[in-house]
C-alpha positions, 0 to 999 in steps of 0.5 A: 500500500501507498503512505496516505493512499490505499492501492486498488483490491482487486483480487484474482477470483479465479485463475487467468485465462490468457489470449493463448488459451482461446486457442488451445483445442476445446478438450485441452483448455477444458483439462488446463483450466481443470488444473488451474483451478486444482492446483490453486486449492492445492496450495497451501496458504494461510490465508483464502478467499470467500470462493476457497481459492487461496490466496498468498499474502506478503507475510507468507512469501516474507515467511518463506524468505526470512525478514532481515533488513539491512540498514544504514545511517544517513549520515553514512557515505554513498561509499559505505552503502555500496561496501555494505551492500556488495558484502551481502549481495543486496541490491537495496538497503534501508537508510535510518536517523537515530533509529527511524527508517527515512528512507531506501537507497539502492543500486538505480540511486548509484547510477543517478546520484553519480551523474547529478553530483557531477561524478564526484567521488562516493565518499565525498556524497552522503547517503541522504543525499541520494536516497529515495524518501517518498517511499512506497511500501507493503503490509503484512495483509496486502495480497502479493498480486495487488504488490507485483503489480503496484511493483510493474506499474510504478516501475519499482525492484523493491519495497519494505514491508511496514507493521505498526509503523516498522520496517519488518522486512523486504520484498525485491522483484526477483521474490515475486519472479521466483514465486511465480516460478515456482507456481507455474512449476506446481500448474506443470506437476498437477498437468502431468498427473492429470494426464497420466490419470 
């Protein structure tokens, strides 16, 4: 969800049904949108809609994950945040003041803070001055397709999750692939059983 604004709910009723399925063979589509939906309830997620259909929210995916945060101060040099996160092999990092989250820094904040500052050196340029503050972050409740595609429309690779006014963890682009992956993975393991009777 956005600070100050609520993101559109639109929840997924029931699984897609794509251009290219119109194009399959009655019997065909009939036996994938058969799979489709055994494999939706198959999952199991704490949380599903009203039609039985599960539905994965942030906490689950942050719960499969882990919920570390790496942080930093904002009075730290832009050369400390690239060393800390090329250390842990993170692409993004939170920036605190006395303890309060203010703001994120990642690698994009690199790239652009580099040519505004007239390529100064990255320890001549502290992090404030680079990082991002209009944050957009995620809650525990909200629905992952609602977040990956906030995360596609407004063009983001990651996004804290806030609880009670807390960051309590991180959702980067590449968990949202990774679980997709491993959705389409599971569409392909009920197929194969389906057809083999």
């Amino acid at each position: 969800m956005f600070f100050g604004m609520e993101p559109s709910a639109v929840r997924c009723q029931s699984p897609a049904i794509s251009f290219f399925d119109a194009l399959l063979s009655p019997r065909t589509f009939a036996i994938i949108a058969a799979i489709r939906i055994t494999a939706y309830k198959a999952v199991r997620f704490s949380h599903s809609d009203n039609t039985g259909v599960s539905i994965m929210k942030v906490r689950d995916l942050l719960d499969s994950k882990g919920r570390d945060i790496v942080s930093i101060d904002v009075d730290s040099s832009m050369d400390d945040a690239i060393r800390s996160m090329n250390a842990r092999k993170i692409s993004a990092i939170m920036v605190t003041e006395q303890g309060k989250t203010v703001g994120i820094f990642t690698e994009r904040d690199v790239v652009r803070s580099y040519i505004n500052s007239g390529g100064k050196s990255f320890k001549e340029v502290k992090v404030r001055e680079a990082m991002v503050t209009n944050l957009i972050v995620a809650v525990p409740d909200d629905e992952l397709a609602d977040i990956s595609s906030i995360m596609v429309e407004k063009n983001i690779r990651h996004l804290p999750v806030l609880h009670n006014g807390r960051v309590i963890g991180m959702l980067s682009i590449r968990d949202i692939i990774q679980t997709q992956v491993k959705k389409l993975t599971s569409d392909l393991h009920y197929l194969r059983d389906y057809i083999a009777g």
